[in-house]
PDB file of N, CA, C and O in Angstrom:
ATOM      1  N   UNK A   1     -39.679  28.939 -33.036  1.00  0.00           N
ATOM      2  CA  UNK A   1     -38.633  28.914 -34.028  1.00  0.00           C
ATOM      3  C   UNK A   1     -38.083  30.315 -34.292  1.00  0.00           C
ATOM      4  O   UNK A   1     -36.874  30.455 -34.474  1.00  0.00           O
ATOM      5  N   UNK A   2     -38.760  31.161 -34.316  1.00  0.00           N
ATOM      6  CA  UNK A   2     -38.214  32.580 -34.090  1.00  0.00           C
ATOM      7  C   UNK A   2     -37.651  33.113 -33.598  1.00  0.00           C
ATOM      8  O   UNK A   2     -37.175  34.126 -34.111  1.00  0.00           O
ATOM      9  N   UNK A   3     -37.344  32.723 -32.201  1.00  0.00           N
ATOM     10  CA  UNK A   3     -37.031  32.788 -30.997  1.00  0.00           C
ATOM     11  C   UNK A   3     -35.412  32.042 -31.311  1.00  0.00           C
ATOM     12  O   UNK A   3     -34.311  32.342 -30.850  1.00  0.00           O
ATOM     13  N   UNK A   4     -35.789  31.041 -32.220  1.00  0.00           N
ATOM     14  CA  UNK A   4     -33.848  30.054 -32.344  1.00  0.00           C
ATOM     15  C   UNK A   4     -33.189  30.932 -33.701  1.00  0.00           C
ATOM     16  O   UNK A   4     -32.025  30.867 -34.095  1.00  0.00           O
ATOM     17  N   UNK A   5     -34.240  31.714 -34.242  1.00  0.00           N
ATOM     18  CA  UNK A   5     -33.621  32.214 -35.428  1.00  0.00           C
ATOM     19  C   UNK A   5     -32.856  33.996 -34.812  1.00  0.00           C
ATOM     20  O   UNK A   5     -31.857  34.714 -34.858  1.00  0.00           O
ATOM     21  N   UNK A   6     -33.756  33.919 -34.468  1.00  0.00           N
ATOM     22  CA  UNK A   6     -33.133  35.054 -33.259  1.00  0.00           C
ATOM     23  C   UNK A   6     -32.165  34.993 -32.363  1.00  0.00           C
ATOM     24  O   UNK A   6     -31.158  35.700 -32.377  1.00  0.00           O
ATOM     25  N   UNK A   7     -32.429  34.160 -31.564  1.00  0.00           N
ATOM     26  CA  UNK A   7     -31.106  34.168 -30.744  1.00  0.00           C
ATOM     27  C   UNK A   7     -29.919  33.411 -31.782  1.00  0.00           C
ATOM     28  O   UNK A   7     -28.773  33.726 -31.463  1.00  0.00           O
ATOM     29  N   UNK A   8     -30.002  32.614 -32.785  1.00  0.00           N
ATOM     30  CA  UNK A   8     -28.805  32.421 -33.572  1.00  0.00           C
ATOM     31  C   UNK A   8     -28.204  33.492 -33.659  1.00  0.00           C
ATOM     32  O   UNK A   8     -27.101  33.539 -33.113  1.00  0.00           O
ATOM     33  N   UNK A   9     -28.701  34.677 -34.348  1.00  0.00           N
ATOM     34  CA  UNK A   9     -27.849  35.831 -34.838  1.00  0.00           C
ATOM     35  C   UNK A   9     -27.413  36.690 -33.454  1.00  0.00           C
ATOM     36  O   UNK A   9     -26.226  36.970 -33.285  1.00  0.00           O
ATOM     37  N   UNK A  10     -28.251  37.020 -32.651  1.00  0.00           N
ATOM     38  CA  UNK A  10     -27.870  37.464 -31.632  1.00  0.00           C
ATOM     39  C   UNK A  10     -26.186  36.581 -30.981  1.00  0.00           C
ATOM     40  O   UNK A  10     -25.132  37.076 -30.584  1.00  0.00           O
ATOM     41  N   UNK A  11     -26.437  35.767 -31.069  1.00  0.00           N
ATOM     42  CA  UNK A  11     -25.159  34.381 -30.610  1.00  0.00           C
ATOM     43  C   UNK A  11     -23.891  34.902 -31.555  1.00  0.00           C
ATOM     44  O   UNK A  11     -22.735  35.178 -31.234  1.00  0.00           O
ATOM     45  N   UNK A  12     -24.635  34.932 -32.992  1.00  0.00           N
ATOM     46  CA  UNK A  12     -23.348  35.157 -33.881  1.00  0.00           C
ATOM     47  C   UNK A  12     -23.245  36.408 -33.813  1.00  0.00           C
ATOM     48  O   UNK A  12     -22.290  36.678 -34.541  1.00  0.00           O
ATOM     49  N   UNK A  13     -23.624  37.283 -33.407  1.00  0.00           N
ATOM     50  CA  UNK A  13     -23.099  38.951 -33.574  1.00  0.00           C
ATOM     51  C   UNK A  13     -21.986  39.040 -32.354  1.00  0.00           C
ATOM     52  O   UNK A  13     -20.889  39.599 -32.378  1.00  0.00           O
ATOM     53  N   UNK A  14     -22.594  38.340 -31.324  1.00  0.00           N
ATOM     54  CA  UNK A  14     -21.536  38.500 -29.774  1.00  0.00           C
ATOM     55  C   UNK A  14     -20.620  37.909 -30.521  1.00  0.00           C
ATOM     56  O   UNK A  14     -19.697  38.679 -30.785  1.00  0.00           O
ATOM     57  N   UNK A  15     -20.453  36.366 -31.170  1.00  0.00           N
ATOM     58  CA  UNK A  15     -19.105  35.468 -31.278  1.00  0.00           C
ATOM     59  C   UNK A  15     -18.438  37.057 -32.107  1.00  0.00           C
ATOM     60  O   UNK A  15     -17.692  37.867 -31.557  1.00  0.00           O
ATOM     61  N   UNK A  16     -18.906  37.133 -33.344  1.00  0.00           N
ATOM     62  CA  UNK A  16     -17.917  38.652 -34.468  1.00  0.00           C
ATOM     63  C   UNK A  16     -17.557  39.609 -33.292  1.00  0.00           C
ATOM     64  O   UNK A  16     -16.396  39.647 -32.885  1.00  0.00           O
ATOM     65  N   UNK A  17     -18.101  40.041 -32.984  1.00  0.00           N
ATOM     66  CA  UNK A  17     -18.250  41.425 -31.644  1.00  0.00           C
ATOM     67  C   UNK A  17     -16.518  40.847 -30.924  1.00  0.00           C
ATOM     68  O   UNK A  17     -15.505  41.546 -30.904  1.00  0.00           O
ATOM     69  N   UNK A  18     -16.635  39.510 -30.440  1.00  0.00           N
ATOM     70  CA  UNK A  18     -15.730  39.335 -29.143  1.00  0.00           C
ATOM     71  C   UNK A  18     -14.272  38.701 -29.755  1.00  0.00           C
ATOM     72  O   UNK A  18     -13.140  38.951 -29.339  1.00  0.00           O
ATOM     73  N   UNK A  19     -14.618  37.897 -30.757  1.00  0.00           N
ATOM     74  CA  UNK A  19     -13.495  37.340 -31.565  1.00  0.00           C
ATOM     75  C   UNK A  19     -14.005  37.524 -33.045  1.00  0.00           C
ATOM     76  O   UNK A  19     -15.082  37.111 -33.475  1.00  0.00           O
ATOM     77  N   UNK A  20     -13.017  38.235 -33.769  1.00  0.00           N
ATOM     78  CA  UNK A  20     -13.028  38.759 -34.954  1.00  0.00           C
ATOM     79  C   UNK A  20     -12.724  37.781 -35.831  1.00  0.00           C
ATOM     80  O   UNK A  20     -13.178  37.831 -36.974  1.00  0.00           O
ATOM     81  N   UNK A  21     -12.002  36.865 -35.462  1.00  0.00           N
ATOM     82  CA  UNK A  21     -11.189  36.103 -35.870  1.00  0.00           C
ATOM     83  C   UNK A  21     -11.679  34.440 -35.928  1.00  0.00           C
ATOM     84  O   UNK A  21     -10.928  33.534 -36.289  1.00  0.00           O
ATOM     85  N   UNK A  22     -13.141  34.253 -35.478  1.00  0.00           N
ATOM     86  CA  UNK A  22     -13.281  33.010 -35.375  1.00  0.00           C
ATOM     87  C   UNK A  22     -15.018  33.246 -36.877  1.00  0.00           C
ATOM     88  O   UNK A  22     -16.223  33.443 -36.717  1.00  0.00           O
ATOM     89  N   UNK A  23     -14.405  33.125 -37.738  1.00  0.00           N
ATOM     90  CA  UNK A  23     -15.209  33.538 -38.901  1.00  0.00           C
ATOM     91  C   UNK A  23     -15.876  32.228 -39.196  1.00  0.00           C
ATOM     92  O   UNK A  23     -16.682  32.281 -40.125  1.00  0.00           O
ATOM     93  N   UNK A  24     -15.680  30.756 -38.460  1.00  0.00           N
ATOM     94  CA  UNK A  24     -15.881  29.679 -38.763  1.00  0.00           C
ATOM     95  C   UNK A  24     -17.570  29.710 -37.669  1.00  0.00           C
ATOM     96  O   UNK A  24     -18.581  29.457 -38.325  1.00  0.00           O
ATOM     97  N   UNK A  25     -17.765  29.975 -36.279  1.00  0.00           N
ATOM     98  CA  UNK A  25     -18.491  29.865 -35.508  1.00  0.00           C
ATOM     99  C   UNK A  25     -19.445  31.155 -35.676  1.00  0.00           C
ATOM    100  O   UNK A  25     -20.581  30.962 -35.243  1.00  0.00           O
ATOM    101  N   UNK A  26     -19.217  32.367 -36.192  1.00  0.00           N
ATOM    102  CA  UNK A  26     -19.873  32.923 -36.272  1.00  0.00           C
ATOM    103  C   UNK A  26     -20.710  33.116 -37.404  1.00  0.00           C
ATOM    104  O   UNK A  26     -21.581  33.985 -37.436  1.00  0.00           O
ATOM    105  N   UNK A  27     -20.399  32.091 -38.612  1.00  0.00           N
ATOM    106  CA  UNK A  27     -21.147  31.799 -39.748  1.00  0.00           C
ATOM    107  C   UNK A  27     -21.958  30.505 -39.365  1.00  0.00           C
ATOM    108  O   UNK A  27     -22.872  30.385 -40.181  1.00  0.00           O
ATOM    109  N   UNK A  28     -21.969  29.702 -38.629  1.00  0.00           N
ATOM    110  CA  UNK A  28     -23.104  28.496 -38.169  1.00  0.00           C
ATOM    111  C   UNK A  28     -23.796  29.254 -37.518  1.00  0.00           C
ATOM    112  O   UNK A  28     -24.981  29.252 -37.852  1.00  0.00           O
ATOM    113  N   UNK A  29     -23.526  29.897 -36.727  1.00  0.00           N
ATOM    114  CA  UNK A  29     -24.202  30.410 -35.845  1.00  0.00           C
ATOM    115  C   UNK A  29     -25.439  31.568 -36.605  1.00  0.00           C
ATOM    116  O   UNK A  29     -26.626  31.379 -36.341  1.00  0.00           O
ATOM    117  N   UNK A  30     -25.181  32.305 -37.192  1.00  0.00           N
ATOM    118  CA  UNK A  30     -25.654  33.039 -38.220  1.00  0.00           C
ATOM    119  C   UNK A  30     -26.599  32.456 -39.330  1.00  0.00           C
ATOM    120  O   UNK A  30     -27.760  32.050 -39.271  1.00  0.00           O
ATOM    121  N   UNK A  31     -25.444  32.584 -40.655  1.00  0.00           N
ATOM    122  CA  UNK A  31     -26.015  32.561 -41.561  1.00  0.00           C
ATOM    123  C   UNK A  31     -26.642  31.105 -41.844  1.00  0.00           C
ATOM    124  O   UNK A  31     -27.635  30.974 -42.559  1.00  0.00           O
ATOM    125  N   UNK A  32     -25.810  29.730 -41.064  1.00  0.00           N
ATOM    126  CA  UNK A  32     -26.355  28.343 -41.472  1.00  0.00           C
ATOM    127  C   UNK A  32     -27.810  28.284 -40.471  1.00  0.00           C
ATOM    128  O   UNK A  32     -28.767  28.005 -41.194  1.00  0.00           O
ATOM    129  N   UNK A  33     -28.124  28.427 -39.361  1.00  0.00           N
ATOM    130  CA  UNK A  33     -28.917  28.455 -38.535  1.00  0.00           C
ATOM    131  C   UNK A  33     -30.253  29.405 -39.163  1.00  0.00           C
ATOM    132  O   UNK A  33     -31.464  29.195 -39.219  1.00  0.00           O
ATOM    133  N   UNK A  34     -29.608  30.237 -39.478  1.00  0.00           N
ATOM    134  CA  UNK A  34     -31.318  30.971 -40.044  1.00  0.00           C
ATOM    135  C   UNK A  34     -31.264  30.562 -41.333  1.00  0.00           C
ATOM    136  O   UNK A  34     -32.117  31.328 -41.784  1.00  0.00           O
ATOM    137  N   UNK A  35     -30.810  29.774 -42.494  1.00  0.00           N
ATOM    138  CA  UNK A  35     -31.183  28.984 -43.522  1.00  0.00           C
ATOM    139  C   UNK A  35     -31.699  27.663 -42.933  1.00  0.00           C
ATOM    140  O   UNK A  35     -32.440  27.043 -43.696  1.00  0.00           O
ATOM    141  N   UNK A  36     -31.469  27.114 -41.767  1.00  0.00           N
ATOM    142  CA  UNK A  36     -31.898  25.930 -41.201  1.00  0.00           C
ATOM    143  C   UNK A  36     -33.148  26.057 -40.535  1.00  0.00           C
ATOM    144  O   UNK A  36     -33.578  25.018 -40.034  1.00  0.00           O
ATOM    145  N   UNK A  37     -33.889  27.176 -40.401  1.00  0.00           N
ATOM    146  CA  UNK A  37     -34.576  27.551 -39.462  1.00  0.00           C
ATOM    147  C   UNK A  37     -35.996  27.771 -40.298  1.00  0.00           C
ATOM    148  O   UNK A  37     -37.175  27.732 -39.947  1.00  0.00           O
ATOM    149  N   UNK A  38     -35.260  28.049 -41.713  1.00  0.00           N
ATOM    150  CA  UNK A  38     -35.991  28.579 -42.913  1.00  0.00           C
ATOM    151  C   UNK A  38     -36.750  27.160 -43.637  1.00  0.00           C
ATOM    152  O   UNK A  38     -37.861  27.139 -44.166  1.00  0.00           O
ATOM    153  N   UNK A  39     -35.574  25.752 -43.449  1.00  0.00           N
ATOM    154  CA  UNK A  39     -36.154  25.220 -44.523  1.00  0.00           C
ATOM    155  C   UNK A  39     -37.321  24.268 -43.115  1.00  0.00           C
ATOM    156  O   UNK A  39     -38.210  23.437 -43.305  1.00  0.00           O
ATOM    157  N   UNK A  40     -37.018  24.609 -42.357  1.00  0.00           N
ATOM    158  CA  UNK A  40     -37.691  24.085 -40.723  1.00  0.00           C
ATOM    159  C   UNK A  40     -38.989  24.339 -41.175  1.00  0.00           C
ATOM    160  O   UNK A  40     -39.848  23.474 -41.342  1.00  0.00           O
ATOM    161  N   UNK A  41     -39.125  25.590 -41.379  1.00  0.00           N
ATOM    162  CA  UNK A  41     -40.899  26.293 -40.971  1.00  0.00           C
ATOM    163  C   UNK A  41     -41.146  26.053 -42.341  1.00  0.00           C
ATOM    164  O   UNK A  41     -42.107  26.803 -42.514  1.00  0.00           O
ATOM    165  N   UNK A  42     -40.923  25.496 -43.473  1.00  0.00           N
ATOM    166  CA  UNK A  42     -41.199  25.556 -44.965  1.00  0.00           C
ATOM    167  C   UNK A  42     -41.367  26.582 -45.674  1.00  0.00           C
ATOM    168  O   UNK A  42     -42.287  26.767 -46.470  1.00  0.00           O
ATOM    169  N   UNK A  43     -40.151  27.573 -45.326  1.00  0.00           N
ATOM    170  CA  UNK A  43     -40.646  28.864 -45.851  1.00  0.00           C
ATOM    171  C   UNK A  43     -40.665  29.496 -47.372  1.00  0.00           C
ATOM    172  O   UNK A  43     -39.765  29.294 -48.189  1.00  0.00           O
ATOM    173  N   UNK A  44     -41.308  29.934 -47.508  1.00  0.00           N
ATOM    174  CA  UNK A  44     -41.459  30.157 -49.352  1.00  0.00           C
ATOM    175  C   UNK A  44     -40.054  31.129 -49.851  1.00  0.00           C
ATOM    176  O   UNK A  44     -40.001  31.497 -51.024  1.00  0.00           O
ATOM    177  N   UNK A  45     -38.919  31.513 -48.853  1.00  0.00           N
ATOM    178  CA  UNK A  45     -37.911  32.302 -49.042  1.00  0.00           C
ATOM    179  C   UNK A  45     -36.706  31.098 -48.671  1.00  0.00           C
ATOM    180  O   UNK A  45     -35.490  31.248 -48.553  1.00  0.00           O
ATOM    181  N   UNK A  46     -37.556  29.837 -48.538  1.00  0.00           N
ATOM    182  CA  UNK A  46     -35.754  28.779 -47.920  1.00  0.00           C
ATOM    183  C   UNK A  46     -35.016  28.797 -48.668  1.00  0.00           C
ATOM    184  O   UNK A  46     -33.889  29.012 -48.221  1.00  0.00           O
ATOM    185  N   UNK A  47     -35.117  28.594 -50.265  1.00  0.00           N
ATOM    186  CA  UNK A  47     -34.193  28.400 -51.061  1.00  0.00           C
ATOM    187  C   UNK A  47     -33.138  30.023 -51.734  1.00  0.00           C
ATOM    188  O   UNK A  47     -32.106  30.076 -52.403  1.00  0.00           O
ATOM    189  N   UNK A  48     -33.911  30.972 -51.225  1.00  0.00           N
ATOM    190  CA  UNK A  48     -33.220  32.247 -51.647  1.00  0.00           C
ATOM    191  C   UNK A  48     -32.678  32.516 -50.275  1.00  0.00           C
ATOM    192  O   UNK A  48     -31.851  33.425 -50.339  1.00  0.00           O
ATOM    193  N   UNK A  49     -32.830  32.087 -49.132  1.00  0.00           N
ATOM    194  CA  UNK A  49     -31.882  32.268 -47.932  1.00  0.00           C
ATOM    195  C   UNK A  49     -31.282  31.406 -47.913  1.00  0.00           C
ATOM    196  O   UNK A  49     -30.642  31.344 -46.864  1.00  0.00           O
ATOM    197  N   UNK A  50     -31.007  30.125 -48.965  1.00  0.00           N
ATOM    198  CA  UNK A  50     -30.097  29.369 -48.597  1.00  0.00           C
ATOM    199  C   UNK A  50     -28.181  29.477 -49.279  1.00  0.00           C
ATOM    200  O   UNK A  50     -27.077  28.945 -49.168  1.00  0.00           O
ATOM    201  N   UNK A  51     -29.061  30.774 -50.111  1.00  0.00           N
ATOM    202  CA  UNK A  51     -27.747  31.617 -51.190  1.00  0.00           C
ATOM    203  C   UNK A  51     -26.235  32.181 -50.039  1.00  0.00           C
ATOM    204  O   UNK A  51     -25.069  32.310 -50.412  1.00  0.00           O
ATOM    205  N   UNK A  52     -26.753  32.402 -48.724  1.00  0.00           N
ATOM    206  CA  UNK A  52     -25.716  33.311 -47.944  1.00  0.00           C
ATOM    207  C   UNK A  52     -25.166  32.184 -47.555  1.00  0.00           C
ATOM    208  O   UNK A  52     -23.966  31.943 -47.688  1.00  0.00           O
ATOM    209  N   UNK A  53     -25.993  31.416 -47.050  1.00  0.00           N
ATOM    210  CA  UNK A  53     -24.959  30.121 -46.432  1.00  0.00           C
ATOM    211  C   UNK A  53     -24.144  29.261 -47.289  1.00  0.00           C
ATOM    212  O   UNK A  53     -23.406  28.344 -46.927  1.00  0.00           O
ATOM    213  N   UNK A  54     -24.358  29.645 -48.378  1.00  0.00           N
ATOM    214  CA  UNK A  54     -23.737  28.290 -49.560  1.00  0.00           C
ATOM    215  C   UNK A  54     -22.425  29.311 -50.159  1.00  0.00           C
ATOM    216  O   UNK A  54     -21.312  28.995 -50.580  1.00  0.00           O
ATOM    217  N   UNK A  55     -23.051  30.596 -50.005  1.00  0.00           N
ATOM    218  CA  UNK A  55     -21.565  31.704 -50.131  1.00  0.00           C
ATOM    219  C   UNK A  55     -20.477  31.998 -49.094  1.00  0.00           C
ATOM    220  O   UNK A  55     -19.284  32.251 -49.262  1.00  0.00           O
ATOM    221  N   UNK A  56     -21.390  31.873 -47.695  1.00  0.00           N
ATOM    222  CA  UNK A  56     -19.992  31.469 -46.527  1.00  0.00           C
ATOM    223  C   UNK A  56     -19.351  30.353 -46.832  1.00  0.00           C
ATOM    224  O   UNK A  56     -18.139  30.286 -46.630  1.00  0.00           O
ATOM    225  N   UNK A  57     -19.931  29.477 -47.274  1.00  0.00           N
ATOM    226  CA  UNK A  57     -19.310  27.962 -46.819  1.00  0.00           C
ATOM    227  C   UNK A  57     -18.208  27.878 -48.213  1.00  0.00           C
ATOM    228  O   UNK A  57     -17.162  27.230 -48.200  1.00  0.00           O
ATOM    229  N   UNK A  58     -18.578  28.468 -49.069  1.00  0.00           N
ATOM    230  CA  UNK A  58     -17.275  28.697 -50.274  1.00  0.00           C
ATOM    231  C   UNK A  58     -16.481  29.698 -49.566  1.00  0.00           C
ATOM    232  O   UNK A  58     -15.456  29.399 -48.952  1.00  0.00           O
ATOM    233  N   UNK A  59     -16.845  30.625 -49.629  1.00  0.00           N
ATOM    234  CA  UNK A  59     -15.690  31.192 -49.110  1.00  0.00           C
ATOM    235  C   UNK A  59     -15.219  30.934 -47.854  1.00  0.00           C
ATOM    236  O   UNK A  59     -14.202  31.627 -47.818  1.00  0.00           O
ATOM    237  N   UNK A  60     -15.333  30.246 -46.549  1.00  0.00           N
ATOM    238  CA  UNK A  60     -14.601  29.355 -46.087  1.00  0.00           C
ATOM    239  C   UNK A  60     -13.205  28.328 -46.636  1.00  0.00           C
ATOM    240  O   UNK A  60     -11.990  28.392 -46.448  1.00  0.00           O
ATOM    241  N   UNK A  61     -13.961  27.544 -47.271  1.00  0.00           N
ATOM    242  CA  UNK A  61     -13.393  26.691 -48.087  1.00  0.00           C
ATOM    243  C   UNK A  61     -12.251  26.956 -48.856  1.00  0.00           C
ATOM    244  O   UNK A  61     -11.300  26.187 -48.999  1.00  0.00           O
ATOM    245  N   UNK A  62     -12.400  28.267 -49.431  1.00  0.00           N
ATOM    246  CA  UNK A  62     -11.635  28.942 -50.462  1.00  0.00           C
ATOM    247  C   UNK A  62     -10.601  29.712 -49.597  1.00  0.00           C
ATOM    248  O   UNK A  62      -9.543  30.005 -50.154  1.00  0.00           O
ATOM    249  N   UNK A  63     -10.828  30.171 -47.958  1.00  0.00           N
ATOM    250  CA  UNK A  63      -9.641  30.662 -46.629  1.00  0.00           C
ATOM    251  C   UNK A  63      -9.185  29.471 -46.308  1.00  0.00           C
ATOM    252  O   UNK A  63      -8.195  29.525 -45.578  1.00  0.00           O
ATOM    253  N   UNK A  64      -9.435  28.741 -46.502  1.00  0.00           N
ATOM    254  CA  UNK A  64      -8.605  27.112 -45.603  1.00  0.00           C
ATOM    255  C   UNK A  64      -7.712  27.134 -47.250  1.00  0.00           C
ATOM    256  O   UNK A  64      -6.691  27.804 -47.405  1.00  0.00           O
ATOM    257  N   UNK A  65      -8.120  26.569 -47.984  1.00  0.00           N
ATOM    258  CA  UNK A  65      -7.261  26.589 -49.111  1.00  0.00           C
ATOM    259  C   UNK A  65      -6.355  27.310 -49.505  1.00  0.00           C
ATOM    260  O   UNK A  65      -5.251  26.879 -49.839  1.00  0.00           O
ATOM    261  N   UNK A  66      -6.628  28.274 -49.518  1.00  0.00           N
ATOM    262  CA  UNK A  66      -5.751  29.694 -49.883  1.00  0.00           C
ATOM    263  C   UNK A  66      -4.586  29.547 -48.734  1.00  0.00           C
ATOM    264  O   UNK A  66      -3.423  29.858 -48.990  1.00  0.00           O
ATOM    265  N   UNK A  67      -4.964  29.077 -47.519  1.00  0.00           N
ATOM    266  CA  UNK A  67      -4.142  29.115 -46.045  1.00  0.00           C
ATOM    267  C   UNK A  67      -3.039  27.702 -46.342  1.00  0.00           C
ATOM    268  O   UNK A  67      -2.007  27.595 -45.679  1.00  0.00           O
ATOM    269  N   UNK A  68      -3.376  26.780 -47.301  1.00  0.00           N
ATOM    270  CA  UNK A  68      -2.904  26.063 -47.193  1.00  0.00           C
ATOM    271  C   UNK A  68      -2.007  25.586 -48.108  1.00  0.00           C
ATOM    272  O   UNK A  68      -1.174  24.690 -47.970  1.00  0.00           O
ATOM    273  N   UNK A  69      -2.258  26.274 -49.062  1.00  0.00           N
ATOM    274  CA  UNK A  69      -1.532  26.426 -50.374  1.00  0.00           C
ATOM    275  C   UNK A  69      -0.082  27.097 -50.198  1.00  0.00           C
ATOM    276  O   UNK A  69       1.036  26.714 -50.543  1.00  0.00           O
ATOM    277  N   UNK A  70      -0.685  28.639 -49.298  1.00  0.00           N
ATOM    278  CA  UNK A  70       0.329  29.118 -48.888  1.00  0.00           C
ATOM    279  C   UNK A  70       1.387  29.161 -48.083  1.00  0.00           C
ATOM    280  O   UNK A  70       2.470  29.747 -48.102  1.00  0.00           O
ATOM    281  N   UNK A  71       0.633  28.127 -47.094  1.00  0.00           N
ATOM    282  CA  UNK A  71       2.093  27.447 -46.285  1.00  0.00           C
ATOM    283  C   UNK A  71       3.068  26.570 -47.083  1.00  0.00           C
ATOM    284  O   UNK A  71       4.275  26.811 -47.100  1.00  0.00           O
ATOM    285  N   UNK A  72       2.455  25.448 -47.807  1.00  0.00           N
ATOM    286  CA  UNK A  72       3.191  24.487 -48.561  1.00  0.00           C
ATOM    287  C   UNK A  72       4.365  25.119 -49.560  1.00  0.00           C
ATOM    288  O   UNK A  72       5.521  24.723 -49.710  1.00  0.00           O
ATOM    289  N   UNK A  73       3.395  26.689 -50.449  1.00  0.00           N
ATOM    290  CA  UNK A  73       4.391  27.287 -51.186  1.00  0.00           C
ATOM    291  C   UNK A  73       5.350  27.588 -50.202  1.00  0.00           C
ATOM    292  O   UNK A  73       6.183  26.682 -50.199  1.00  0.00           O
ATOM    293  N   UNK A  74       5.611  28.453 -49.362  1.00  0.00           N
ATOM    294  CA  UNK A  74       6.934  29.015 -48.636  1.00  0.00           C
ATOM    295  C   UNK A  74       7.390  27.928 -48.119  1.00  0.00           C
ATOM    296  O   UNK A  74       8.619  27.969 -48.059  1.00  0.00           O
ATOM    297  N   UNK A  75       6.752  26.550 -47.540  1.00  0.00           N
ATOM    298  CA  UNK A  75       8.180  25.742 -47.060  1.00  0.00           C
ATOM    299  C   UNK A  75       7.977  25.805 -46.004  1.00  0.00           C
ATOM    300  O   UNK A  75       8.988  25.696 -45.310  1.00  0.00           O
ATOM    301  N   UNK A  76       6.476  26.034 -45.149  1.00  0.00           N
ATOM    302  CA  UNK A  76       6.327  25.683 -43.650  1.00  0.00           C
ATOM    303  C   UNK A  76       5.512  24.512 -43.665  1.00  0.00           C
ATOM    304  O   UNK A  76       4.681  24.225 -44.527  1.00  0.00           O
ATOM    305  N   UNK A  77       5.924  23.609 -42.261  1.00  0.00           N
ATOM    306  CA  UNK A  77       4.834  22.452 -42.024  1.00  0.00           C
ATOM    307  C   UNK A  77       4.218  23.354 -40.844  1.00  0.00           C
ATOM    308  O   UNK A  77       4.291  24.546 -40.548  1.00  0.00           O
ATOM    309  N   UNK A  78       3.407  21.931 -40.173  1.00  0.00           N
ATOM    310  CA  UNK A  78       2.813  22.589 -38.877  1.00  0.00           C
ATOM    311  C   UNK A  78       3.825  23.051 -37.699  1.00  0.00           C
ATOM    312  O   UNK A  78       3.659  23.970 -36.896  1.00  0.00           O
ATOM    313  N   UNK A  79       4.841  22.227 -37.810  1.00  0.00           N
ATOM    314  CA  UNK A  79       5.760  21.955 -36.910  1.00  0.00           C
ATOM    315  C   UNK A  79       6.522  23.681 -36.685  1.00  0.00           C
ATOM    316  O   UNK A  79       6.719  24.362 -35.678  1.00  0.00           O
ATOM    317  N   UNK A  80       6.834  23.944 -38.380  1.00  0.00           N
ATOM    318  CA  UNK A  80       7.715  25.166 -37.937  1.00  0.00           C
ATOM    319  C   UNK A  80       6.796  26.316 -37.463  1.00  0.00           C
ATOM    320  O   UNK A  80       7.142  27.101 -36.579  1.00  0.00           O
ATOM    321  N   UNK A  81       5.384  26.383 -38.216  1.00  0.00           N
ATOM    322  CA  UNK A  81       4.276  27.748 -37.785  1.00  0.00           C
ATOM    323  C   UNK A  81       3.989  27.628 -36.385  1.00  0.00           C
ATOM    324  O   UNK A  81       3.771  28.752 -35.932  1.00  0.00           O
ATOM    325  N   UNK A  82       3.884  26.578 -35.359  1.00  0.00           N
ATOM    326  CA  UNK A  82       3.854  26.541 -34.284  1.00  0.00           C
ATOM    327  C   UNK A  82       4.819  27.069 -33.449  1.00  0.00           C
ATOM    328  O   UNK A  82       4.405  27.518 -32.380  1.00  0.00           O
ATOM    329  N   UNK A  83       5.949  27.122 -33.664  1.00  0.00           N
ATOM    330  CA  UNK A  83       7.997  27.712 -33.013  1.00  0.00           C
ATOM    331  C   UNK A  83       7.413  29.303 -32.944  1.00  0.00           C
ATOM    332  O   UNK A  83       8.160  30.220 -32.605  1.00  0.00           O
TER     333      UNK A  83
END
């Protein structure tokens, strides 16, 4: 299990490293995987490592929203951001 908690982050440092921009794959890969890894082995730290992943996944949530709010305000669909 060390070995998957390890190579998770190793996985997610290359995804940040190569695409900056894919903030969605390099947080599973990361921060959900070593909270998953945590509540795996029953570790007496699962629930205080489960604080980073529950703070990506808001703030995710809160970039899709914010992304989406702000298209609707200016008056783009998908149709025109794609042109």
């Amino acid at each position: 299990m060390l070995f998957t908690v390890m190579g998770g982050f190793m996985a997610g440092a290359g995804v940040i490293t190569v695409f900056v921009g894919t903030v969605a794959i390099a947080g599973v890969l990361t921060v959900v995987l070593m909270s998953a890894t945590n509540f795996a082995f029953n570790s007496d730290f699962r629930w205080l490592l489960l604080v980073p992943a529950v703070i990506w996944l808001v703030g995710l949530v809160l970039h899709v929203t914010n992304h989406r709010d702000t298209s609707v305000l200016a008056g783009n669909t998908s149709a025109q951001r794609n042109l």
